[in-house]
KEKE-3310 file (N, C-alpha, C; in steps of 0.2 Angstrom, whole numbers, plus 5000, padded with zeros to 4 digits):
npx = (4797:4813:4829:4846:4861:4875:4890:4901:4913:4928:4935:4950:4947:4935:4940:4939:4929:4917:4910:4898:4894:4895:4882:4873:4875:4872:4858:4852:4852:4846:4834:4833:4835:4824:4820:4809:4809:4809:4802:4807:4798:4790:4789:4798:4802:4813:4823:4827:4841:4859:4875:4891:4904:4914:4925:4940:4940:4947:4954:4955:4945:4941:4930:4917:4903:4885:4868:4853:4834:4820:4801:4799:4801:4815:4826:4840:4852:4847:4845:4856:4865:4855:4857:4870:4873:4868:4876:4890:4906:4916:4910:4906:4895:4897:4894:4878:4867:4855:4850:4852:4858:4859:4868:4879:4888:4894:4903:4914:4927:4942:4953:4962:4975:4982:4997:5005:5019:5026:5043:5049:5061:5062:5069:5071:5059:5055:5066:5059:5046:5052:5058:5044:5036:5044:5043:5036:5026:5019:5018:5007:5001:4985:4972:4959:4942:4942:4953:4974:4975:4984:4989:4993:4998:5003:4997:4986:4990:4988:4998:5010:5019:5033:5033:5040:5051:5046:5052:5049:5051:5058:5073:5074:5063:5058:5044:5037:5029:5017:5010:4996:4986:4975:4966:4951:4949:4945:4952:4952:4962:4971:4977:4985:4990:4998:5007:5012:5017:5028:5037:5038:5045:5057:5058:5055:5048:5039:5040:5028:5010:5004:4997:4983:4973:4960:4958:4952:4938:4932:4929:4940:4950:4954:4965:4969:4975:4968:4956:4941:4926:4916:4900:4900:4890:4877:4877:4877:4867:4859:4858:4852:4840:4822:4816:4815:4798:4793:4798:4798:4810:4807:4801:4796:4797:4784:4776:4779:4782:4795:4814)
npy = (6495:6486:6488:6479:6478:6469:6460:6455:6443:6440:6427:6418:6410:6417:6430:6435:6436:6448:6464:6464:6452:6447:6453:6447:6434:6437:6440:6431:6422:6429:6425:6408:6410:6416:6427:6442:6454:6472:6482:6494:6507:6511:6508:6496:6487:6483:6473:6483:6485:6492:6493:6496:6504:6493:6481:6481:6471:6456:6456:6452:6452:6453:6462:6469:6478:6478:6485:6479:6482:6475:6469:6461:6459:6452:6442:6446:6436:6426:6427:6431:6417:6411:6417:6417:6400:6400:6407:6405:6396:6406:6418:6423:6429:6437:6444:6452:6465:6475:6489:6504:6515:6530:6531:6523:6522:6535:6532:6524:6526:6521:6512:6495:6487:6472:6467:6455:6451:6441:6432:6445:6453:6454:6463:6473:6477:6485:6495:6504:6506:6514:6525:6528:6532:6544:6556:6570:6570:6557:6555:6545:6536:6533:6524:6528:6529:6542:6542:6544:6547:6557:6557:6561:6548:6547:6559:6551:6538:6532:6524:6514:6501:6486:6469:6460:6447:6431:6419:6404:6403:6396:6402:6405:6407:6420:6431:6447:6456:6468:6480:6492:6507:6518:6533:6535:6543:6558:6556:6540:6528:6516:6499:6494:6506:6511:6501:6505:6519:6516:6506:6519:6528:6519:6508:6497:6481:6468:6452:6445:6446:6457:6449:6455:6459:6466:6469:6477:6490:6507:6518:6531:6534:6547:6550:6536:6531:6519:6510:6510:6499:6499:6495:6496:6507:6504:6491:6496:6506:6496:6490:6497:6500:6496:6480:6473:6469:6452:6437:6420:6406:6396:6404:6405:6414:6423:6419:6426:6440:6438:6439)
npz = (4695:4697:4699:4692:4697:4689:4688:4678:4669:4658:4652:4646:4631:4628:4630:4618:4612:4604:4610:4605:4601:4615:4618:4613:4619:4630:4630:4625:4637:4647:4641:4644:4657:4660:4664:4670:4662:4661:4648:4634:4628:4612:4596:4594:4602:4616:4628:4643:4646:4650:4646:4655:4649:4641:4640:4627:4614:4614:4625:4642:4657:4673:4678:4671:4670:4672:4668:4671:4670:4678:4676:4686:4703:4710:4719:4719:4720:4718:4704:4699:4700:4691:4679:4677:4675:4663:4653:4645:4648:4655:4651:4664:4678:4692:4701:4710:4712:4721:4713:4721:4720:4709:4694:4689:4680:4680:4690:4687:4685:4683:4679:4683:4677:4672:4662:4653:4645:4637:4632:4637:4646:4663:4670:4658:4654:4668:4667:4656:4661:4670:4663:4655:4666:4669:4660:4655:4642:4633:4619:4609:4592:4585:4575:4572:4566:4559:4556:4557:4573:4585:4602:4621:4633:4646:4654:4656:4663:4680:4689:4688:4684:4686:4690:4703:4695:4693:4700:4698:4685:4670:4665:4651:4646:4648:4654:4659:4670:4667:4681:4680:4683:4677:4670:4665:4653:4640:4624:4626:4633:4631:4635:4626:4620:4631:4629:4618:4623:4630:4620:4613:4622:4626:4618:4620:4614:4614:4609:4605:4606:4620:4634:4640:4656:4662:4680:4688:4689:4692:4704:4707:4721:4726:4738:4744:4732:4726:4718:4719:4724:4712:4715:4729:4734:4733:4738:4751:4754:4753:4765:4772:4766:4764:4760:4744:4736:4743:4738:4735:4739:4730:4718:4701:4689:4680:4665:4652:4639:4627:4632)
capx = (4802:4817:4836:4851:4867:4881:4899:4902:4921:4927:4940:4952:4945:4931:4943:4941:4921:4917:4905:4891:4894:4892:4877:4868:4875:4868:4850:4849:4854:4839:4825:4835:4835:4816:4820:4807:4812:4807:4803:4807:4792:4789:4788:4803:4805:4818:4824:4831:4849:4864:4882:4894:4914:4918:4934:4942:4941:4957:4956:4952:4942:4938:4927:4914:4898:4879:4861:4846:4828:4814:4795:4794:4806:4819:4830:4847:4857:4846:4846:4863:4864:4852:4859:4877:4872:4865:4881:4895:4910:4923:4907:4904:4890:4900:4891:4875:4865:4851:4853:4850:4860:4860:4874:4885:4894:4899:4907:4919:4934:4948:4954:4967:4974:4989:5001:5009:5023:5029:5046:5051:5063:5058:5073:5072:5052:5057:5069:5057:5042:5056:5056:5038:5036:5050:5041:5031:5020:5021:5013:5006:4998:4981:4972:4952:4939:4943:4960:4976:4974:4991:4987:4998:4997:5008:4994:4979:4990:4990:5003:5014:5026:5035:5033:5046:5051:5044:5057:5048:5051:5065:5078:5074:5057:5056:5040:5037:5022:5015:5002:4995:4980:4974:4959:4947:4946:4944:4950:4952:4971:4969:4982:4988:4990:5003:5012:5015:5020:5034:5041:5043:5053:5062:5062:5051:5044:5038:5040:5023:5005:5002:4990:4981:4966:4958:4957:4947:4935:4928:4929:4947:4950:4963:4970:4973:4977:4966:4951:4935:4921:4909:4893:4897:4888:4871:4876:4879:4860:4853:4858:4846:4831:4815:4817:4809:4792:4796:4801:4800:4816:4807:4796:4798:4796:4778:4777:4778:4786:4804:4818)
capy = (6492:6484:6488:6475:6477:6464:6460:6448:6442:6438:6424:6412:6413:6421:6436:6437:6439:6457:6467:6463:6443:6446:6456:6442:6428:6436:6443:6423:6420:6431:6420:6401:6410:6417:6432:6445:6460:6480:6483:6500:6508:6514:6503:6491:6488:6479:6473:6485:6481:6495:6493:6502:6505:6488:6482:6481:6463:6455:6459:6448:6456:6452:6467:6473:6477:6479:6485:6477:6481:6469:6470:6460:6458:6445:6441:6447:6434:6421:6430:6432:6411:6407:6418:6412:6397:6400:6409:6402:6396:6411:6425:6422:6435:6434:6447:6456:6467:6477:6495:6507:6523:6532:6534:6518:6523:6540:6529:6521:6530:6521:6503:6492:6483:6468:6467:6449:6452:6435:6436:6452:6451:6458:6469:6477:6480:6488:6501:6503:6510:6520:6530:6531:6538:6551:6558:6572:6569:6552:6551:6540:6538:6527:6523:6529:6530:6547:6543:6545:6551:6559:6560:6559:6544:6551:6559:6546:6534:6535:6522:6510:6497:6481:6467:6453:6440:6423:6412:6397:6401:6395:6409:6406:6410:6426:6436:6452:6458:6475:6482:6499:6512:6519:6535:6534:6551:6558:6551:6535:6527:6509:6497:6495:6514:6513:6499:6508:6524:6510:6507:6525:6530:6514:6505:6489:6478:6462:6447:6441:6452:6453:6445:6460:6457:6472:6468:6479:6495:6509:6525:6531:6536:6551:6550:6530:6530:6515:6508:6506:6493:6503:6491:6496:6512:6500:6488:6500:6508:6490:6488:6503:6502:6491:6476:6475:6464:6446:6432:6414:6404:6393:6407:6405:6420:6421:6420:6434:6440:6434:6443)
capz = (4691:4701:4693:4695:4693:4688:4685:4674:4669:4651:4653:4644:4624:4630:4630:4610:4610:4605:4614:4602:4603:4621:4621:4611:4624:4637:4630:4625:4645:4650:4637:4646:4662:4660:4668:4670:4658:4658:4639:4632:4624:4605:4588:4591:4612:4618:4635:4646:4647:4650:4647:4656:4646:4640:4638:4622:4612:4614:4632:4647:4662:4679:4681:4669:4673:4666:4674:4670:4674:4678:4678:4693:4709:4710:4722:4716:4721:4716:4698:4696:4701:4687:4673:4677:4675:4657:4652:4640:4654:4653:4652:4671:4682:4699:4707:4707:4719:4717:4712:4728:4721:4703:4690:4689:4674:4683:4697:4682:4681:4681:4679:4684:4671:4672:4657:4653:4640:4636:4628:4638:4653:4669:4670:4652:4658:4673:4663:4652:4668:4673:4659:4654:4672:4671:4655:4655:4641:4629:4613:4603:4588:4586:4568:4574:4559:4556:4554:4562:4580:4589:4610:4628:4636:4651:4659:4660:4669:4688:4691:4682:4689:4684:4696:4701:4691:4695:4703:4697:4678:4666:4661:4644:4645:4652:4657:4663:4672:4672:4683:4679:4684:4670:4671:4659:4650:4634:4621:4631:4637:4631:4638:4621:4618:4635:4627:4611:4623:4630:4612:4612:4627:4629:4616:4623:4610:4614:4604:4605:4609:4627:4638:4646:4658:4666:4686:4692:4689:4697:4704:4711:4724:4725:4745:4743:4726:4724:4714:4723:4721:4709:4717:4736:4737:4732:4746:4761:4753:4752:4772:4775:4763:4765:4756:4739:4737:4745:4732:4739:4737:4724:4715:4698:4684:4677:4658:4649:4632:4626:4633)
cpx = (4809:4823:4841:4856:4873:4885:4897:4911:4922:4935:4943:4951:4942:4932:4940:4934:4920:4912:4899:4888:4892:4885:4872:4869:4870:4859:4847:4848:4848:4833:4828:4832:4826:4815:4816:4808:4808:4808:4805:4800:4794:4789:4792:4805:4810:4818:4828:4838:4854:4870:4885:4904:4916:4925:4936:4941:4947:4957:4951:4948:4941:4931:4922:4909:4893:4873:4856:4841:4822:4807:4792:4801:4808:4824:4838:4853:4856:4846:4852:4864:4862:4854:4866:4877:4869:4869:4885:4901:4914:4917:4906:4898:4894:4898:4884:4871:4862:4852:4849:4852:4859:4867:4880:4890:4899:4904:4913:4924:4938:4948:4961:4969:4982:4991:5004:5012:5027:5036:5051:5055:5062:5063:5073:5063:5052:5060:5066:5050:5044:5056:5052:5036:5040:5048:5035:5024:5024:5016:5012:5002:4992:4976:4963:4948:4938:4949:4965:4977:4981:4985:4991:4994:4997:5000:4985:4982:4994:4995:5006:5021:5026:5035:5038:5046:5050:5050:5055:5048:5056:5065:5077:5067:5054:5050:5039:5031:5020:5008:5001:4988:4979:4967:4956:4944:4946:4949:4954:4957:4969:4977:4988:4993:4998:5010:5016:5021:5027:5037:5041:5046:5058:5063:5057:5045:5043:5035:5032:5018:5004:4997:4988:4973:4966:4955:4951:4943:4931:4931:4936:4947:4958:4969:4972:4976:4974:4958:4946:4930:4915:4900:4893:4893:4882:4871:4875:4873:4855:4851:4851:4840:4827:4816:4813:4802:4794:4794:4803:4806:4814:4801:4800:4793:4790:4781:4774:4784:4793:4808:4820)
cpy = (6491:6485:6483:6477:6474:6467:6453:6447:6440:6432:6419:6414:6416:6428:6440:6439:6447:6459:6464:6455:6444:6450:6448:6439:6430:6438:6432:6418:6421:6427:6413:6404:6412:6423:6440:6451:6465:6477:6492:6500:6511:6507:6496:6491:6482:6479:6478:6485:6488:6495:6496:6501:6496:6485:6478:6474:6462:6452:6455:6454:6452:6458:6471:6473:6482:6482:6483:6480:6476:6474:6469:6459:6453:6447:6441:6441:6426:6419:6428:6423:6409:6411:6416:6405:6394:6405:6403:6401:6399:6417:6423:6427:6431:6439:6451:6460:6473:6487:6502:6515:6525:6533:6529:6520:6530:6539:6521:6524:6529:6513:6500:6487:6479:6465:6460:6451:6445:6438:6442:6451:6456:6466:6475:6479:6485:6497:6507:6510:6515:6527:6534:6536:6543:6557:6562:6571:6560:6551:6548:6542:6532:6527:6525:6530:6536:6548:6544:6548:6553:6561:6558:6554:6545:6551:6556:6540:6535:6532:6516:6507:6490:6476:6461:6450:6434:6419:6406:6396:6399:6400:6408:6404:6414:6430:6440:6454:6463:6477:6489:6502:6516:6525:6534:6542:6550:6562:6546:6531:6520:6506:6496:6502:6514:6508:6502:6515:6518:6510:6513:6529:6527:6507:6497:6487:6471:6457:6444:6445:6449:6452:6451:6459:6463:6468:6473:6487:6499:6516:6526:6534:6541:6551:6542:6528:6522:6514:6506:6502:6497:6503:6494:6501:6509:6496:6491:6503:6502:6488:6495:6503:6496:6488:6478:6470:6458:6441:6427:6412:6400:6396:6405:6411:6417:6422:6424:6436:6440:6442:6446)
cpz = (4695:4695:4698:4693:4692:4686:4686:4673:4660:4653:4648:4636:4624:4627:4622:4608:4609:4611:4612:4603:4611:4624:4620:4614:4628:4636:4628:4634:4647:4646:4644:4653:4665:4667:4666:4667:4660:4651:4640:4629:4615:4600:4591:4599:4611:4626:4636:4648:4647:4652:4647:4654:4648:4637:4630:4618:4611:4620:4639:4651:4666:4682:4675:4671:4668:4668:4668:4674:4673:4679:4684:4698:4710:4714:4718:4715:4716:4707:4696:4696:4693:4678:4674:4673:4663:4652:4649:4647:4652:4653:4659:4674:4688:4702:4706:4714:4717:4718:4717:4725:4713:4702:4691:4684:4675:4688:4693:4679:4681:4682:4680:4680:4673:4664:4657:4645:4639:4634:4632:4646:4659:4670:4664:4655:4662:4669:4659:4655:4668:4668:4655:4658:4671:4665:4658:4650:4635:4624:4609:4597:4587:4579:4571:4565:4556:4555:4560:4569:4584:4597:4614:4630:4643:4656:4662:4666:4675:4690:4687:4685:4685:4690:4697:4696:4695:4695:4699:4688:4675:4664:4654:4643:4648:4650:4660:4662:4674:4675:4682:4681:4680:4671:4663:4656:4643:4629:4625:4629:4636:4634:4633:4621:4625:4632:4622:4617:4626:4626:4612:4615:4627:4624:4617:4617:4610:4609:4601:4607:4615:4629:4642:4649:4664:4674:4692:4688:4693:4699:4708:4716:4727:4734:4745:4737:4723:4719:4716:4718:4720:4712:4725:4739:4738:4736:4750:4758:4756:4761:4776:4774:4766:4762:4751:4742:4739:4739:4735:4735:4729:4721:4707:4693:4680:4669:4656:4642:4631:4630:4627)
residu = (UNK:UNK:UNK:UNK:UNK:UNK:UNK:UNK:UNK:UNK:UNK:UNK:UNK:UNK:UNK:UNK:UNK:UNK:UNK:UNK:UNK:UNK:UNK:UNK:UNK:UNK:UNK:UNK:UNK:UNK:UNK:UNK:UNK:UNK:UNK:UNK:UNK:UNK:UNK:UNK:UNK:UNK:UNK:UNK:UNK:UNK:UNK:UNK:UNK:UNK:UNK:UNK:UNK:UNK:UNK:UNK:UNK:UNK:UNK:UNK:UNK:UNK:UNK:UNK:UNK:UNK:UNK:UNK:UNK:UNK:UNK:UNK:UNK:UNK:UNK:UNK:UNK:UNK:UNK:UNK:UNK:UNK:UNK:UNK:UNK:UNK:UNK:UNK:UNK:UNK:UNK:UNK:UNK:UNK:UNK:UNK:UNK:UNK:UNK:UNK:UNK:UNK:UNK:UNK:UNK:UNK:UNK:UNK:UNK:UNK:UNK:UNK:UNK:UNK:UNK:UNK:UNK:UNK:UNK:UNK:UNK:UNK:UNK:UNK:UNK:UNK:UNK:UNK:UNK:UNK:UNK:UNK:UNK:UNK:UNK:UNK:UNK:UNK:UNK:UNK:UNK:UNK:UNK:UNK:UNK:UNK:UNK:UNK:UNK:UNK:UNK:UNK:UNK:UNK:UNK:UNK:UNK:UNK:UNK:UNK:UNK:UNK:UNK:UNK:UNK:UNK:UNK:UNK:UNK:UNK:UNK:UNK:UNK:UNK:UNK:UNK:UNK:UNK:UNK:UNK:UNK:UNK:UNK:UNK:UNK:UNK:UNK:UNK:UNK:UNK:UNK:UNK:UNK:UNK:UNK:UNK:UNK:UNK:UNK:UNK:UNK:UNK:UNK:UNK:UNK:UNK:UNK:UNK:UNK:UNK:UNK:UNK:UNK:UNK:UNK:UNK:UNK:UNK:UNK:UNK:UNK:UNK:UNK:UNK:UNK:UNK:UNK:UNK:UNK:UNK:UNK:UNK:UNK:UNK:UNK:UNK:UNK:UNK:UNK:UNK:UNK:UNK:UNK:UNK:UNK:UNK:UNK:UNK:UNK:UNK:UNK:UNK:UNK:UNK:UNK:UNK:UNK:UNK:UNK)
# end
């Protein structure tokens, strides 16, 4: 059994599909694509498919990601190609590669997320940062299904900054652009969640809801303070193992039961 694992993108309206609508697109992707499934066993099998902390609906991404397993060996690249292909344009698969190491989802700890506050002037934003930061703890409140939830926000995220203002805009439509790092603990520091703690140091309440599209994911790194590429442990493996079974360029997947 050969495992793959992609990143897909949610873009544009896309942003607004839940998790659920996207699982359906894509199990419809694997029939179009006619891609070799693993089944689970017992009464009711399904394809093997594993989603790792997707991001909220609402919420763009450039970065989430999924593992499949197959029955038969398939050229990753060419997979990724042919399910892309048979995707909705805004669900994208822009990378795949085949799974060399265990535990993709323990190699997802933190995310980088970008804030567009329409409405909000880059200087009152700025202010705004400054005071989040300077706070040792920031709580909010969140409405969960067992009711109102109080938690710090403060200390899941790693950084937090306002970034210029765009020259190229009219003064009377100001924008402010946050970028942040964000870990992923429990109970889980949505981008949401940081705006509300905003409105409560400082006051910051934008006119309009923002446009937040998560940039990256992956495991952090504490001496750069950066966000590594959750897939690169599975490349720098893929350079060293034995290829899997060979798969001509125009092989195409035997027939075998629906995805």
């Amino acid at each position: 059994m050969q495992r793959i694992r992609l990143r897909y993108t949610k873009r544009g309206r896309l942003r607004f599909t839940s998790h659920r609508d996207f699982q359906r697109a894509f199990e419809r992707a694997l029939r179009r694509a006619e891609v070799p499934m693993a089944y689970s066993a017992g009464f009711t099998p399904h394809p093997r498919v594993s989603y790792a902390n997707a991001a909220p609906t609402g919420t763009g991404s450039e970065a989430e990601y999924l593992e499949i397993a197959l029955a038969e060996p398939r050229d990753p690249e060419k997979l990724r190609e042919l399910l892309d292909e048979s995707m909705p344009l805004g669900l994208d698969i822009i990378d795949a590669v085949e799974a060399r190491t265990s535990g993709l989802a323990d190699r997802l700890t933190a995310s980088v997320w970008e804030l567009r506050l329409e409405g909000v002037d880059p200087a009152d934003a700025g202010r705004a940062v400054e005071a989040f930061l300077a706070a040792e703890t920031v709580e909010v409140q969140r409405r969960t299904k067992n009711g109102i939830r109080t938690f710090d926000t403060r200390g899941a995220v790693v950084s937090l900054e306002a970034l210029p203002a765009q020259a190229d805009r009219p003064l009377d439509n100001a924008c402010a652009i946050l970028r942040l790092v964000v870990r992923h603990l429990t109970p889980a520091v949505r981008p949401d969640d940081v705006l509300s703690g905003l409105h409560a140091v400082a006051d910051l309440a934008p006119p309009v809801p923002a446009a937040v599209t998560r940039l990256a994911q992956g495991l952090f790194n504490e001496e750069s303070g950066t966000v590594t590429d959750p897939l690169a442990p599975d490349r720098e493996a893929d350079t060293a193992a034995p290829p899997t079974a060979a798969v001509t360029a125009d092989a195409k997947a035997p027939e075998g039961p629906a995805a």
